[in-house]
Every structure is written in structure tokens, then in C-alpha cells.
N, C-alpha and C positions, 0 to 999 in steps of 0.2 A: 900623676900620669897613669899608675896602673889602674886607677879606679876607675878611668873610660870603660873599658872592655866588661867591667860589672854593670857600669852603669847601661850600656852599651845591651848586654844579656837579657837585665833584669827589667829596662825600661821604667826604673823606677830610681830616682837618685838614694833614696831614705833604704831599700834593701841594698843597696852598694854601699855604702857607710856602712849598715850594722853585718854585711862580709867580713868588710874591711879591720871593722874595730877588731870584730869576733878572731880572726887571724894573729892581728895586730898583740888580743890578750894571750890566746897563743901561745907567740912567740916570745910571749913575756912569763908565763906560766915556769921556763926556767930559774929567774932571775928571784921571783916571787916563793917559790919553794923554796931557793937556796936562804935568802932571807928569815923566812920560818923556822927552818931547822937551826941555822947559825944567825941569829939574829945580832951578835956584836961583831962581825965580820963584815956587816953591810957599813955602809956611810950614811947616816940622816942625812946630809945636806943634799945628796943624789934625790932623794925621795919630795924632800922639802922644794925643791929646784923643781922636780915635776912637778906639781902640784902648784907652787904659783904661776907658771908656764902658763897650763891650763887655764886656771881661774883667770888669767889674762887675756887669754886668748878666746875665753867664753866674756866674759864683758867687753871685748873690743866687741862683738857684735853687731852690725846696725838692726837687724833683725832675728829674733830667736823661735826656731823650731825646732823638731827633734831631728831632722836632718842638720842643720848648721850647727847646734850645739852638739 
């Protein structure tokens, strides 16, 4: 839902996605430091879980561009 109003701005779906991600990394830039510095304090299967998520959810695809992927 929030990515109307980018996409809405920007008049282009593919710059509203790479906002979005760009925020998205971000927002996650905490989680990722923390990681780094204390790296046996994190949980693998949290990381491992993302990452088949994705890979999933990029092969559901019925069409691949660089906006849909």
C-alpha cells in the first residue's frame, strides 16, 4: 500500500520498488551491524528463513523483470 504514492510521484513502477527496497535496506542496516559486530548472538535460521522466503517468492514468478524480481 505505501508504494502507490512512489509509484504515484515517480510515474514509474521500477523507481518505486528501488525507494522502497532502498528504505527497506535501511531499515535493516540495524539488524545487519548488530550481526557483524556480534555475530554468535544472531540466530542462522532467522537469516536462512529470509533467504528461502525470497528464493521462493522470486521463482513463484510468472514473469521476471527487474521491477517484479
Amino acid at each position: 500500500m505505501t508504494s502507490l504514492p512512489f509509484w504515484y510521484l515517480t510515474s514509474d513502477p521500477l523507481w518505486a520498488v528501488i525507494i522502497l527496497t532502498t528504505v527497506d535496506v535501511i531499515g535493516f542496516g540495524p539488524t545487519f551491524r548488530k550481526a557483524y559486530n556480534h555475530p554468535f548472538e544472531e540466530q542462522l535460521t532467522f537469516y536462512a528463513i529470509f533467504v528461502v522466503r525470497n528464493v521462493i517468492a522470486i521463482l513463484a514468478l510468472e514473469q521476471y523483470s527487474l521491477t517484479t524480481i
